[in-house]
C-alpha positions, 0 to 999 in steps of 0.5 A: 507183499508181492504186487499182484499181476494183471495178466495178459491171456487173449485169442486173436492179435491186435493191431494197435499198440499204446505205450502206457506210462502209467503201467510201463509197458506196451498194451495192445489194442483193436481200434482207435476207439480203443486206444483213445480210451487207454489214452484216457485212462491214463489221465484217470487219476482214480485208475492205479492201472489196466491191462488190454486184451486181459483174457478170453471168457469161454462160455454157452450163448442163449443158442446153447453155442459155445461162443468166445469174449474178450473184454477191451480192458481191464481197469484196476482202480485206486482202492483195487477194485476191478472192472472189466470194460468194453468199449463202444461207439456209442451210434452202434450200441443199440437195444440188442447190444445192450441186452447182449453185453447184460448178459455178458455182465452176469456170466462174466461177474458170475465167474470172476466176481468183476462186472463188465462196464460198457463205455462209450465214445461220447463219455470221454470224447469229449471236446478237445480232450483227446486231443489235449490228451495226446499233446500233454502226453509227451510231457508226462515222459518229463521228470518234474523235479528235474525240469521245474524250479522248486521256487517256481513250483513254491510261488505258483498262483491259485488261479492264473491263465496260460498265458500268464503262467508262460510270462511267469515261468520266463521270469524262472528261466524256464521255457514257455512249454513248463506250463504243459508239463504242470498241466499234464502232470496234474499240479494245475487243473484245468477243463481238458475240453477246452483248446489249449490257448492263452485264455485258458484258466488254470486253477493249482491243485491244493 
């Protein structure tokens, strides 16, 4: 069965760009707000894939003007369940934003049968994690079967602290980096909050 395509149709160019492992593309954003959520996504292991700036949704406001709204992104979910979402700085989500994106929800679901979720900053700005985020990004470029040892990935521990886990891997031969490419790929888990440093508990994934 052929893939279906999220379809990329918007009104105004954004500035921004963020190049996606996940959909193998480039996507285009507004803001840095934005792209931090793009970001974010990709570590979502619940999002299959998205797609910023999807289209443009023409319809009347409560004026009775014809007015234009682009959705931030849309999110298709592990399951293909899709979700249009806008993001916003939570200090600037005020009573009349919130009445004004309900009723965005509605138009919008009424006619593609997808909701509008808005998310804000607080919600995955979080601690550290952008940061991390961005770090651990590079090493989600790197091939894991090409770059860790099968034996290594075989004998991991359970539970073990970063520190620990570099002495292990230069006993493999392995640079004092792999711990990050086993984090950024998902086989240790960890709180993305938290700074990177020696003491961090790793947990490995079952």
């Amino acid at each position: 069965m052929k893939k279906k395509e999220l379809k990329r149709r918007h009104w105004h160019q954004p500035t921004l760009h963020f190049s996606s492992q996940k959909n193998r593309n480039v996507q285009w954003c507004e803001s840095k707000l934005e792209q931090d959520y793009l970001l974010y996504l990709e570590f979502d292991e619940e999002v299959a894939r998205y797609q910023s700036q999807p289209l443009s949704f023409v319809y009347h406001n409560d004026k009775g003007l014809l007015s234009r709204y682009t959705p931030d992104v849309l999110v298709e979910r592990v399951g293909g369940t899709l979700v249009f979402v806008e993001v916003k700085p939570f200090s600037r989500l005020n009573r009349h934003l919130r009445r004004h994106f309900s009723s965005l929800n509605l138009r919008i679901h009424g006619r593609y049968n997808v909701p509008l979720l808005v998310v804000t900053d607080d919600q995955f700005r979080t601690g550290l994690a952008i940061d991390n985020m961005r770090y651990l990004y590079t090493f989600r470029k790197m091939s894991l079967e090409k770059t860790v040892p099968p034996r290594l990935l075989a004998e991991l521990p359970s539970r073990v602290q970063l520190g620990t886990l570099r002495e292990i891997a230069s006993e493999y031969g392995c640079p004092p980096s792999i711990p990050f490419l086993l984090m950024a790929h998902g086989i240790m888990d960890f709180d993305m909050t938290k700074p990177l440093q020696d003491e961090l508990q790793l947990e490995r994934r079952q």
